[in-house]
N, C-alpha and C positions, 0 to 999 in steps of 0.2 A: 347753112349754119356751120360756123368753124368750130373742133373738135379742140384746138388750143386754148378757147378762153371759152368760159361756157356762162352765158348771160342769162339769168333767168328771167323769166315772163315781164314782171313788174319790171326790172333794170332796162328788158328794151324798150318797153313802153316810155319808160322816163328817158332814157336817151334818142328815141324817136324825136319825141315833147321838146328838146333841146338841141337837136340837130334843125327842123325846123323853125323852132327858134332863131335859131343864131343866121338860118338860109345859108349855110353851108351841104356842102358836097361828103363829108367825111366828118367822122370823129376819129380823133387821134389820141393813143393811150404810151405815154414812152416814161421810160423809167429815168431821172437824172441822178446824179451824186447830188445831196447837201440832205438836210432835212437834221431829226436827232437822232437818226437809228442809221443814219449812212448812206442812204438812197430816197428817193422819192418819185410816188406818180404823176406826172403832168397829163390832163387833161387840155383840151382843144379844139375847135372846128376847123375845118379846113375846106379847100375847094380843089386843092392840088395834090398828088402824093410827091414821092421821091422816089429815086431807083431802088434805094435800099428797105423801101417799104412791105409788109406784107400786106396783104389787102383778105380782110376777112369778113365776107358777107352774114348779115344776118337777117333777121324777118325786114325789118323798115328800114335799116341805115348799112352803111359799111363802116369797121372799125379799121384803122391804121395803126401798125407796131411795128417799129423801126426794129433793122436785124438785131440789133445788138442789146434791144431791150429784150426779145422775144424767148432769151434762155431763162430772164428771172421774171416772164409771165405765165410759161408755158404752164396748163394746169389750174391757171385762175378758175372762182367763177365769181361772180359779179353780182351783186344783188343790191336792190335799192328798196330799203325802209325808212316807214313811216313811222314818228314815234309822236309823243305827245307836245315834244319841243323842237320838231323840225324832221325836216327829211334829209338823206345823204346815201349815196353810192359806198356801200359796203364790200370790200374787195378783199377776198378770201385767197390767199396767196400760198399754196403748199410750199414754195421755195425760199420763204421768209425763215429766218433763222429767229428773228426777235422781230417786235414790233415796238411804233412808239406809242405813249398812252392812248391818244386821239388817233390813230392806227394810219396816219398821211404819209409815212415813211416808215423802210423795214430794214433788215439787216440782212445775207444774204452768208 
């Protein structure tokens, strides 16, 4: 279990459920510019990494973060709930400065 991004119980389950899904090799989590707060999370499957990748194991999958995303994840943790109108990967970000309403992008 990696120490940088901390996934709780339910989140790996559901990214387990969707890596299988997708029959990929990795999940990938990279930060890019745009969104309304200045940044945003890209989500992924993959089957290959890169050099510049970190490679973070967990209970059923391995997560991928690119170096350069890895200073404004470091400290996540990861959670996925259920509510009565849908589910969604809730991602608790200490390095966010702001967020946007619907929480898809942050400010840094």
């Amino acid at each position: 279990m990696s120490s940088l991004i901390t996934i709780t119980e339910t989140a790996n389950t559901h990214l387990t459920e969707l890596s299988k899904e997708h029959n990929k090799k990795y999940v990938r989590l990279e930060v890019k510019g745009g969104g309304c707060a200045g940044f945003k999370y890209d989500w992924s499957f993959e089957d290959n990494k890169d050099d510049n990748d970190e490679e973070m194991q967990y209970e059923n999958f391995t997560l991928l973060v690119d170096k350069s995303s890895i200073l404004m994840l470091a400290g996540m943790t990861i959670e996925y709930k259920k509510e009565i109108f849908g589910s969604f990967l809730q991602l608790i970000n200490p390095n966010a400065k702001s967020e946007c309403g619907c929480g898809e992008s942050f400010g840094v």
